[in-house]
DOPATOR-286733 format. One line per field, with one value per residue: residue number from 1; residue in one letter; x, y, z of N, C-alpha, C, O, CB in turn. Coordinates in steps of 0.2 Angstrom, whole numbers, plus 5000, padded with zeros to 4 digits. Glycine has a CB too. Example, Ala and Ser with C-alpha at 12.3 -4.5 7.8 and 13.67 -1.06 7.14 Angstrom:
residues 2
num: (1|2)
residuo: (a|s)
n_xx: (5066|5064)
n_yy: (4972|4989)
n_zz: (5039|5035)
ca_xx: (5062|5068)
ca_yy: (4978|4995)
ca_zz: (5039|5036)
c_xx: (5066|5064)
c_yy: (4984|5000)
c_zz: (5039|5039)
o_xx: (5071|5067)
o_yy: (4983|5006)
o_zz: (5042|5040)
cb_xx: (5057|5070)
cb_yy: (4978|4997)
cb_zz: (5045|5029)
//
This chain:
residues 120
num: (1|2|3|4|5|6|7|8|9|10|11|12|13|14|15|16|17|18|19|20|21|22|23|24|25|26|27|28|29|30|31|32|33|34|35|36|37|38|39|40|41|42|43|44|45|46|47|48|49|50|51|52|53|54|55|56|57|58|59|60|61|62|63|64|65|66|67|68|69|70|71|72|73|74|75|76|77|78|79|80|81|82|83|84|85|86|87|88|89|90|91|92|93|94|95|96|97|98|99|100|101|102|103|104|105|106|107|108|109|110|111|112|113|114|115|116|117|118|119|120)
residuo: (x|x|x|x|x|x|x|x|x|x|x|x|x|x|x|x|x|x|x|x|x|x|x|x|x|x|x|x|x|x|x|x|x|x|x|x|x|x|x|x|x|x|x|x|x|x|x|x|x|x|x|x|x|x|x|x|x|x|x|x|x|x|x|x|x|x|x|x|x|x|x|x|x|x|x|x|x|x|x|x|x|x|x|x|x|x|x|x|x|x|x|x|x|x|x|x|x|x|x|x|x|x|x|x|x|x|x|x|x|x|x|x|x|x|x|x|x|x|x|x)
n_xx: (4884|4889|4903|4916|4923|4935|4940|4946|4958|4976|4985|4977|4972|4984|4987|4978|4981|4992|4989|4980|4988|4998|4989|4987|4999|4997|4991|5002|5010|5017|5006|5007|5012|5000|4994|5002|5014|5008|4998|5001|5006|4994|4987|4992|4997|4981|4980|4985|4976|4965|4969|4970|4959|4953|4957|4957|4941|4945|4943|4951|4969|4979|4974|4972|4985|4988|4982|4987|5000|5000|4997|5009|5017|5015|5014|5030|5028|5026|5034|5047|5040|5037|5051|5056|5049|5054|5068|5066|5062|5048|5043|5045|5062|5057|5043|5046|5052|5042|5032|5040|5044|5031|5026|5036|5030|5019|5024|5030|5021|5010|5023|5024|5011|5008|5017|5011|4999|5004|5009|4998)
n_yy: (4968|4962|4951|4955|4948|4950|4951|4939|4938|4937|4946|4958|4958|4961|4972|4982|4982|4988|5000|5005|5008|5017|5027|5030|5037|5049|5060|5063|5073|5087|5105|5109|5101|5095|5095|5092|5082|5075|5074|5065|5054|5050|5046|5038|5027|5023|5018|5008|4994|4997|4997|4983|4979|4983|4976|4962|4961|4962|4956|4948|4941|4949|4963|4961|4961|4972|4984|4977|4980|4994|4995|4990|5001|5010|5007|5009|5022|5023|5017|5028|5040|5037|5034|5046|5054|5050|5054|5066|5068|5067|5055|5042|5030|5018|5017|5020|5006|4996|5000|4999|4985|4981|4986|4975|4965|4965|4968|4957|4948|4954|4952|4938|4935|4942|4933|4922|4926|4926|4916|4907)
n_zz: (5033|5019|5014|5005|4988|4988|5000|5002|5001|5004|5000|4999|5010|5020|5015|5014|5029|5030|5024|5034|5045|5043|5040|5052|5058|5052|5060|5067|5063|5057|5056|5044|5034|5032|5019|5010|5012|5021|5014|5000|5007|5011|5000|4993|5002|5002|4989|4987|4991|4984|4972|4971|4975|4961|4952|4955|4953|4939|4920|4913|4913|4909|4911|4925|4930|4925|4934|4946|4947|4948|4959|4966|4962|4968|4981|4982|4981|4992|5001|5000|5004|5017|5020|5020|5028|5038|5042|5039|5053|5056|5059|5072|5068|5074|5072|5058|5055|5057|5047|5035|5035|5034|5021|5014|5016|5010|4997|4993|4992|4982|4971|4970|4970|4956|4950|4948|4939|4928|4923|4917)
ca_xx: (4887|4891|4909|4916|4928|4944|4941|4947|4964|4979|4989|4974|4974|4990|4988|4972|4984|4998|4985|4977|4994|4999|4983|4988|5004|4998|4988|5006|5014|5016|5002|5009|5013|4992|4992|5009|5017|5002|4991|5005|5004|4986|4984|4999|4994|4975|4979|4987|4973|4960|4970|4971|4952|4952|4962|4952|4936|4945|4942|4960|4975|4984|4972|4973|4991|4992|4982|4994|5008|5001|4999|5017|5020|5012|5019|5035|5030|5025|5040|5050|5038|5038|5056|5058|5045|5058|5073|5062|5060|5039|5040|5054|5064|5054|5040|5046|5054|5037|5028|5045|5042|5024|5029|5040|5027|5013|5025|5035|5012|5010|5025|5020|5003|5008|5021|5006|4995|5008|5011|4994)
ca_yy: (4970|4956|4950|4954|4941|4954|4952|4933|4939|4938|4953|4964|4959|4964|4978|4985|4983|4994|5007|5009|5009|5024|5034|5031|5041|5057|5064|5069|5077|5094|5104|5113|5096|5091|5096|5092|5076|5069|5070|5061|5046|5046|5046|5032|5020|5019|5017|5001|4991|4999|4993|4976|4978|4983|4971|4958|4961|4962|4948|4947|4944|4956|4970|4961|4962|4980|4987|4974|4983|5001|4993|4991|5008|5016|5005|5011|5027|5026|5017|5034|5046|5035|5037|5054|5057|5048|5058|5073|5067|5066|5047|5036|5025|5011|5018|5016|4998|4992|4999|4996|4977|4980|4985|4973|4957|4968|4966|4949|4944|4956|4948|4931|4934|4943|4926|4917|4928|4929|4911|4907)
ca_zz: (5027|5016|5013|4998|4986|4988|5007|5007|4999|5010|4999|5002|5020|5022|5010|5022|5038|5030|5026|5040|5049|5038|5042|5060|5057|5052|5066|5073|5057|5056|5052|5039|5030|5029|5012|5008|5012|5021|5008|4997|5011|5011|4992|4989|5003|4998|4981|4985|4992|4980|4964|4971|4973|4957|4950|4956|4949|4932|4918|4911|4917|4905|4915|4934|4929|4925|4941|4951|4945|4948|4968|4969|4963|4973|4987|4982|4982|5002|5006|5000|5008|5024|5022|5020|5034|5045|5040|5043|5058|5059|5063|5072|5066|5075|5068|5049|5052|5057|5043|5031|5036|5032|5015|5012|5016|5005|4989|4992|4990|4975|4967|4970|4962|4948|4944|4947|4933|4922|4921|4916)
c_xx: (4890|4898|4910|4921|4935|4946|4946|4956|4969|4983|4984|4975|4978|4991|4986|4979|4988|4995|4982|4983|4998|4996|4987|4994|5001|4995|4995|5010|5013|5010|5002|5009|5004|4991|4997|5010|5012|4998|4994|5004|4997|4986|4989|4998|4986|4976|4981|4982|4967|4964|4970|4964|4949|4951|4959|4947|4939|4942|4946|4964|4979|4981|4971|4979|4994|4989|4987|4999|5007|5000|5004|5021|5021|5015|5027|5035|5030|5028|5045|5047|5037|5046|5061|5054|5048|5063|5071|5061|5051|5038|5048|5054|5061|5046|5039|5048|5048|5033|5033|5043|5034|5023|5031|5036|5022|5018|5028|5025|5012|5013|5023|5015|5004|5010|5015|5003|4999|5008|5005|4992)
c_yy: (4963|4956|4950|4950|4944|4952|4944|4934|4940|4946|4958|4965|4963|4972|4985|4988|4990|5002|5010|5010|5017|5028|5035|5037|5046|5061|5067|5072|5084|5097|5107|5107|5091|5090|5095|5082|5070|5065|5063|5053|5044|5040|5037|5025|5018|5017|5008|4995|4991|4997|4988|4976|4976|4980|4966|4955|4961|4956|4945|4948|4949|4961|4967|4964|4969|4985|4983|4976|4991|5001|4993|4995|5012|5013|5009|5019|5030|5023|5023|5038|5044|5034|5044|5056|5056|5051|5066|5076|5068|5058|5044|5033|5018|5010|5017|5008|4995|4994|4995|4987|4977|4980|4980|4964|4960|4966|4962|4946|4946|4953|4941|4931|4936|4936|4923|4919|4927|4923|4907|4908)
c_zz: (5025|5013|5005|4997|4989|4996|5008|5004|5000|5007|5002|5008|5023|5019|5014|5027|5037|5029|5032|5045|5044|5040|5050|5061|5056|5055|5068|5069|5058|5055|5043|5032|5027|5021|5008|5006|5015|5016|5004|5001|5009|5002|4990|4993|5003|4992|4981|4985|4986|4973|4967|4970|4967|4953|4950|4954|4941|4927|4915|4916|4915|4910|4922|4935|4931|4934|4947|4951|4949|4956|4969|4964|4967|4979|4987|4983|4990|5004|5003|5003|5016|5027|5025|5028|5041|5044|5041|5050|5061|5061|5064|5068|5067|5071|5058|5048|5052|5049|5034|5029|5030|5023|5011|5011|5009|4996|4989|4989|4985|4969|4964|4966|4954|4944|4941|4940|4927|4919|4917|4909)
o_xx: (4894|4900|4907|4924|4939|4952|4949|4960|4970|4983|4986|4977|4976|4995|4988|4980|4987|4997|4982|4982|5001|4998|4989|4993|5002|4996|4996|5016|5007|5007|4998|5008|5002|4988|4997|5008|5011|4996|4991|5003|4995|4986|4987|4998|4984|4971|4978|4982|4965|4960|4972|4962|4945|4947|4959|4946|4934|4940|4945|4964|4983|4985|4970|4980|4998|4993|4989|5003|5012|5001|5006|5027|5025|5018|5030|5040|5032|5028|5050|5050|5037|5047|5065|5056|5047|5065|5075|5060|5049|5032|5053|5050|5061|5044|5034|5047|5047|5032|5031|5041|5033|5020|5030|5038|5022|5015|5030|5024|5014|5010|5021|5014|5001|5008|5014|5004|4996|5007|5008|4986)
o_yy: (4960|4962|4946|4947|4940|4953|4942|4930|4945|4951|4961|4969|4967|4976|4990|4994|4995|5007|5016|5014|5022|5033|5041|5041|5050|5067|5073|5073|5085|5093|5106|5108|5086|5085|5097|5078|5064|5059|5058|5048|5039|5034|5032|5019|5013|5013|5003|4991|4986|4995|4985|4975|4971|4980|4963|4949|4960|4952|4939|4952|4952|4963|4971|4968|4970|4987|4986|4975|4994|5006|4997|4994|5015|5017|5011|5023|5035|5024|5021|5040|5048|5034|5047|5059|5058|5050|5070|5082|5070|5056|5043|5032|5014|5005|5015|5005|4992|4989|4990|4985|4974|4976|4980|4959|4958|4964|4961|4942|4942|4952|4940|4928|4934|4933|4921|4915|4925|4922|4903|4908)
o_zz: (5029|5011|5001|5002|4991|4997|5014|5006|4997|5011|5007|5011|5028|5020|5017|5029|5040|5031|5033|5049|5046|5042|5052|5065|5061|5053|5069|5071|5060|5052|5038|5026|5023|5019|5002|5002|5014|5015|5004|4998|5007|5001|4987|4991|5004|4991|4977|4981|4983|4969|4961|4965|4966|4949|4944|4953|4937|4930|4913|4921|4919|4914|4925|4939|4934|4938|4952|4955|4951|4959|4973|4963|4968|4983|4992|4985|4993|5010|5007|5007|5021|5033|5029|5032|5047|5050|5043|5052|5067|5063|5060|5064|5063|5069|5055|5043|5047|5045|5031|5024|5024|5020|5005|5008|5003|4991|4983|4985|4981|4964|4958|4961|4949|4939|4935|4935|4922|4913|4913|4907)
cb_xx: (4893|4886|4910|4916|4929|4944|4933|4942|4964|4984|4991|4968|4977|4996|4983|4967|4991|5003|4980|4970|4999|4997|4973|4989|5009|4996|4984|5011|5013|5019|4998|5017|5021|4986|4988|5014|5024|4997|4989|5012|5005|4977|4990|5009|4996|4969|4986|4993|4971|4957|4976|4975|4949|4953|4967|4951|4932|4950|4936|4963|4979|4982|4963|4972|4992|4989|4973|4997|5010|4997|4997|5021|5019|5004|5020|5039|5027|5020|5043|5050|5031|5034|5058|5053|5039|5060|5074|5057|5063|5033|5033|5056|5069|5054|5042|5053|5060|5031|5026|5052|5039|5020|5032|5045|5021|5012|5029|5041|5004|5012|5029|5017|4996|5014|5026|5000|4993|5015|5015|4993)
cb_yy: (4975|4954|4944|4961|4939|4966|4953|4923|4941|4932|4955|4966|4953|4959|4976|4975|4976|4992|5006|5005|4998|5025|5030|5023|5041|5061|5059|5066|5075|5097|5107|5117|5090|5096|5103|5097|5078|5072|5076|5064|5047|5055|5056|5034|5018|5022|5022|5000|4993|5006|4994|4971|4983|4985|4970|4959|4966|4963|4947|4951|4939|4959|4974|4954|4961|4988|4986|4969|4984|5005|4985|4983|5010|5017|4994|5009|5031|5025|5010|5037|5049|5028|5035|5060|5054|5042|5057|5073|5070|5068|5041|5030|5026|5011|5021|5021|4992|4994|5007|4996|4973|4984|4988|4975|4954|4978|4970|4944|4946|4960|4947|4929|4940|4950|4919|4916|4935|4934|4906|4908)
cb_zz: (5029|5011|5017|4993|4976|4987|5012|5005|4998|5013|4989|5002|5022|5020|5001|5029|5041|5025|5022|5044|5049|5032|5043|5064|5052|5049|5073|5079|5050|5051|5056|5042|5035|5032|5010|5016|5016|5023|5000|4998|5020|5011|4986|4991|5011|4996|4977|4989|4998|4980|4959|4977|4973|4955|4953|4959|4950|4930|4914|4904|4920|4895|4912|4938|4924|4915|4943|4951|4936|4944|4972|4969|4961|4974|4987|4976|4977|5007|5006|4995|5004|5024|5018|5012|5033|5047|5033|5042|5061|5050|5055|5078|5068|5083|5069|5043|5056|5066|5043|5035|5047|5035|5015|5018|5026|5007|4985|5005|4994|4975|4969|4977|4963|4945|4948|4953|4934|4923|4926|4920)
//
């Protein structure tokens, strides 16, 4: 399998990690919440990698811009539902700081790039 451009990227990199570190959470959630608040996670941390993808390939930065933005919505919306999910108690507390952090490096990169796009 040949390496695509998005792969040498560190945001995705990090973007990757925290997704698949998400997935890994819901094997122990409720079952009742599969279609519920799972899905919600699934849905919110792919999103984020695959619009940087997206983004990527664009050919403006007005449009890398706006899919970079809709990555760090969606990051926001899975650091709420990875909040709630600890409040709920479906995942420790040690649990959400590691992903929290992970969050937290994923949009300190996002930012960073957008300035970069923007200043350009």
């Amino acid at each position: 399998m040949r390496k695509r451009p998005h792969q040498d990227l560190v945001v995705w990199k990090e973007a990757d990690k925290l997704c698949l570190q998400a997935y890994e959470l819901l094997p122990h959630f409720p079952t009742e919440e599969r279609f519920a608040l799972c899905s919600q996670i699934r849905r919110a941390a792919t999103s984020i990698p695959t619009n940087i993808v997206e983004g990527n390939y664009r050919r403006s930065n007005k449009e890398r811009l706006r899919f970079f933005e809709i990555a760090e919505g969606s990051l926001e919306e899975l650091s709420y539902q990875l909040s709630l999910s600890m409040r709920l108690g479906y995942i420790t507390n040690e649990q959400f700081e590691l992903l929290d952090n992970q969050i937290g490096k994923v949009g300190y990169l996002l930012t960073k790039l957008r300035k970069v796009l923007s200043n350009k």
